[in-house]
C-alpha positions, 0 to 999 in steps of 0.5 A: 278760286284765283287759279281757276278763275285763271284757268277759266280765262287762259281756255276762253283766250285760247278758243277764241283765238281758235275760231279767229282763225277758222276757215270761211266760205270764199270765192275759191270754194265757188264756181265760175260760168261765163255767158253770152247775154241775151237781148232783155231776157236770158241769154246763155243757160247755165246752172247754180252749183251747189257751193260756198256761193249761195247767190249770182255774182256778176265778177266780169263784164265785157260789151264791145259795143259801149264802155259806158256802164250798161244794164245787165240783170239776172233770171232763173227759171221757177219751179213752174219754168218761167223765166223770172228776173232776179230782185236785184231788176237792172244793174248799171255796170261798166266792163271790167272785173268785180269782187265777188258779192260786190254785184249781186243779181239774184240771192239765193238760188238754189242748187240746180237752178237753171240761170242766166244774164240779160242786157238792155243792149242788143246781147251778145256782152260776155259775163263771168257770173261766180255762183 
């Protein structure tokens, strides 16, 4: 009974350590689009891919016109056609780079879904959304 108890053991040990080291989902397996935002509504049109990345993650951000963090917000185009921000509404954000999931501007959108970004400035910043 010992020696089974110990066999049982050693093979949860053995398949725990096994799932520590499965491979998850990471940024490498997403996809990058950069963006021309527009002036309070969608700029430049780009699509979800299908892909690790299930949400619009805001991962670079540039406005020559301020260094101060700026309002940016995410849109997509409903299964009717209209442009609809996401639920994240406006996220102050200075220029810089940003880890993925760090500034999320719509969750879970669905592959092939057209999506862009706006800006509450007059558009033009360039954005990199991972998706």
């Amino acid at each position: 009974m010992n020696k089974s108890l110990a066999t049982l053991a050693a093979a949860g040990v053995a398949a725990a350590s096994l799932l520590a080291f499965a491979p998850t989902a990471s940024a490498a397996g997403c996809v990058t689009s950069g963006i021309t935002t527009g002036w309070e509504g969608p700029g430049t049109v780009a699509y979800k891919a299908a892909s690790p990345c299930n949400d619009l993650n805001l991962t670079y951000a540039y406005s020559a016109s301020s260094t101060y963090p700026i309002p940016y917000a995410g849109y997509y185009k409903n299964s009717s056609g209209a442009w609809v921000q996401g639920s994240a509404g406006w996220i102050r954000v200075k220029n810089g780079a940003y880890a993925v999931d760090q500034i999320v501007l719509v969750s879970d959108l669905t592959p092939g879904t057209p999506f862009s970004v706006g800006t509450f400035l007059q558009g033009g910043e360039w954005v990199v959304v991972t998706h």
